[in-house]
ZAKE-564973 format. One record per residue (C-alpha): y, x, z; residue in one letter. Coordinates in nm, 2 decimals, padded with zeros to 4 digits. Layout:
BEGIN
((Y X Z) A)
...
//
This chain:
BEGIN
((-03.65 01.41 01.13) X)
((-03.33 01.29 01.29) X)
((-03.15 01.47 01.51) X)
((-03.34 01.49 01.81) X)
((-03.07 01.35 02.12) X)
((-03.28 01.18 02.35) X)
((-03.59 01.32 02.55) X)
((-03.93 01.23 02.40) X)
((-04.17 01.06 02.64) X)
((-04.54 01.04 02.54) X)
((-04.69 00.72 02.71) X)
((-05.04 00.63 02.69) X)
((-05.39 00.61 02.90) X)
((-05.54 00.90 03.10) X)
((-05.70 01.16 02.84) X)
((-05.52 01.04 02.52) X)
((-05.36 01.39 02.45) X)
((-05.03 01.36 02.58) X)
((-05.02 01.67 02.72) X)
((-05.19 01.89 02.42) X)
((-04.97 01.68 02.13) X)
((-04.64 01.71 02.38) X)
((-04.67 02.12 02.37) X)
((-04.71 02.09 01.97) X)
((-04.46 01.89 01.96) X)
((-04.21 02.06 02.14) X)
((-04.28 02.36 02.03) X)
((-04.22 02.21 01.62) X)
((-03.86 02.08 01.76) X)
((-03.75 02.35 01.91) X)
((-03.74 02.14 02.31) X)
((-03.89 02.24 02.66) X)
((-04.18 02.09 02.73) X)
((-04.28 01.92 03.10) X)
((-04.57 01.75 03.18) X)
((-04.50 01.48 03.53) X)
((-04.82 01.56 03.65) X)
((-04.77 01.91 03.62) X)
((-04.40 01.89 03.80) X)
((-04.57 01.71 04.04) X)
((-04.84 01.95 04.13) X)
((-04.58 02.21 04.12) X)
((-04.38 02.05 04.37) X)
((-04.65 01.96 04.64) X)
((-04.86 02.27 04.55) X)
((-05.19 02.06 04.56) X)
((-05.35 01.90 04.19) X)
((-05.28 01.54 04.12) X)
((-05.66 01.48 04.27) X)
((-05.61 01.66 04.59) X)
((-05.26 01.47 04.66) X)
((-05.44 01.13 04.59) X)
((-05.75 01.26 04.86) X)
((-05.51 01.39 05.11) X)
((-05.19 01.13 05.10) X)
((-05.31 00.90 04.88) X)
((-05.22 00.72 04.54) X)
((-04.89 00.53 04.69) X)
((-04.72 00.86 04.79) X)
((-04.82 01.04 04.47) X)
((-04.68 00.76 04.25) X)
((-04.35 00.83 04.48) X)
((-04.32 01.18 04.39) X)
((-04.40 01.11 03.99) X)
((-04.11 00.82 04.01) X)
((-03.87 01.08 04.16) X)
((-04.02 01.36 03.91) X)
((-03.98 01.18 03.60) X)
((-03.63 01.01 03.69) X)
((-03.52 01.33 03.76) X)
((-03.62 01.48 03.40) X)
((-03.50 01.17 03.23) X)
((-03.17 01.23 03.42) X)
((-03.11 01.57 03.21) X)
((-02.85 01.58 02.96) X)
((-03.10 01.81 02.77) X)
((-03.34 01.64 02.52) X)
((-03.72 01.77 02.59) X)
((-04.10 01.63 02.53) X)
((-04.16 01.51 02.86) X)
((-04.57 01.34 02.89) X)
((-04.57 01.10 03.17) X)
((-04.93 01.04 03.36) X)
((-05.13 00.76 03.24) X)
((-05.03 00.52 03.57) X)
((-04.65 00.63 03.52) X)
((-04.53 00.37 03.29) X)
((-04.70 00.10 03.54) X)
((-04.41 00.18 03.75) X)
((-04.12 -00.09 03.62) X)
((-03.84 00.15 03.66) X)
((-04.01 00.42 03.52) X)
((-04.07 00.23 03.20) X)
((-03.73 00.06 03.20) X)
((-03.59 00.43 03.22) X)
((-03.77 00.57 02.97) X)
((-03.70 00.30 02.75) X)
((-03.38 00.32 02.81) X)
((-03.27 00.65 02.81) X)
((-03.59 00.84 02.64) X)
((-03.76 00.76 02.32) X)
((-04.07 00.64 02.45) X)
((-04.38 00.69 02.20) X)
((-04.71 00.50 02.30) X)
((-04.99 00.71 02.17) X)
((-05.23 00.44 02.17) X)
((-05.64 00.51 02.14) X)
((-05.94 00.28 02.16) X)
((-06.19 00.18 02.39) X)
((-06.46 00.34 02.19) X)
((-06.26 00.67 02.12) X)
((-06.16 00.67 02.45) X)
((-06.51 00.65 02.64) X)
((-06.64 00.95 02.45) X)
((-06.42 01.15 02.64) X)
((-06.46 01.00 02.97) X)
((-06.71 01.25 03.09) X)
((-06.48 01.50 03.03) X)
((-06.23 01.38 03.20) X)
((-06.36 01.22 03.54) X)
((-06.40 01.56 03.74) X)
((-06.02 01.59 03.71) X)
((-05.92 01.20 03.73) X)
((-05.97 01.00 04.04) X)
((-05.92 00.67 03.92) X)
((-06.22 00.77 03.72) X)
((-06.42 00.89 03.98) X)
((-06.41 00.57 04.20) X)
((-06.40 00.29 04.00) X)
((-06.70 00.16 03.73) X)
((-06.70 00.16 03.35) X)
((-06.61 -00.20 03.40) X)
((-06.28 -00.16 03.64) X)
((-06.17 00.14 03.44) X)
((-06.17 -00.09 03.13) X)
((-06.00 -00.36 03.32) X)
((-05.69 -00.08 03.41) X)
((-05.73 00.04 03.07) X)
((-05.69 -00.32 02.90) X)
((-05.38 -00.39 03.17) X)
((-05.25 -00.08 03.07) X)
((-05.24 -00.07 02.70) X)
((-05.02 -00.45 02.73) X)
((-04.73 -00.24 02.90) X)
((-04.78 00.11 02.73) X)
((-04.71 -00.17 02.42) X)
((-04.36 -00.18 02.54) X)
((-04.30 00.14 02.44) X)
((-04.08 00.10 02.09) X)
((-04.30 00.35 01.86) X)
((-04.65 00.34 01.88) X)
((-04.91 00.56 01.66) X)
((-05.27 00.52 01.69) X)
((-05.44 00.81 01.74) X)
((-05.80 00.72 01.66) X)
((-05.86 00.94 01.36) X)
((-05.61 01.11 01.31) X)
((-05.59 01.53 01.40) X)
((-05.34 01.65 01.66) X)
((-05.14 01.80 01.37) X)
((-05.12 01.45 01.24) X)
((-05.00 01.32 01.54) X)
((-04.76 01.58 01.60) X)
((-04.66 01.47 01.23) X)
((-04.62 01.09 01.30) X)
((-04.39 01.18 01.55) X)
((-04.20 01.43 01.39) X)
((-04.17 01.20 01.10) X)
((-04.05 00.84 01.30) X)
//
């Protein structure tokens, strides 16, 4: 692995693993590990659900901009795993582009919907939209995740070879 000089941002939809491979990762190179959900949460001291009940998706996606900037800003490499809707954001995925090394863990539709049950109580884009909308975002997403310069699919492969592929790039 090259020398690691640039934070490692782990793009991707909702329930891909960014945060679980992200730990794994940074933990194998030796880097801090922040999740911008997490940071956010932190920050507001409400879950990312609760913020999008009680203020709503617009000012959470305000806070997550400002969060992941912020990390991105650092002259300190880390594993930094962006929420699912993050890289939606233009500047965010211009930043981390730019000044990250953006990795698009990419899964399928089919891998992905057997762990949608799991993850709606926690995700409230899940929670209000149907299987058919949530594939819409999901097909919408995936074209600008894309952008992202690496890209390893996950379907198949075990966290530890994930954590490999990236290690290995």
């Amino acid at each position: 692995m090259k020398t690691q000089n640039k934070t490692i941002v782990l793009v991707g939809f909702m329930g891909v693993g960014k945060t679980t491979i992200g730990k794994k990762v940074a933990k194998a190179l030796d880097l801090t590990f922040n999740d911008s959900d997490k940071l956010v949460e932190e920050k507001v001291g409400l879950t990312v659900k609760e913020i999008f009940d009680v203020h709503g998706e617009i000012y959470f996606r305000g806070l997550e901009e400002a969060m992941i900037l912020s990390c991105l800003s650092e002259d300190q490499p880390q594993v930094l795993a962006v929420g699912g809707g993050a890289f939606i954001n233009d500047r965010i995925r211009e930043v981390c582009i730019e000044k990250g090394d953006a990795i698009f863990l990419k899964i399928s539709w089919e891998e992905w919907k057997k762990r949608a049950d799991d993850l709606r109580p926690t995700r409230p884009l899940l929670q209000k939209n149907s299987e058919d909308e949530i594939h819409t975002l999901f097909e919408v997403r995936q074209q600008l995740y894309s952008q992202a310069p690496t890209t390893i699919v996950t379907d198949n492969l075990t966290i530890e070879e994930i954590v490999e592929a990236i290690q290995q790039r």
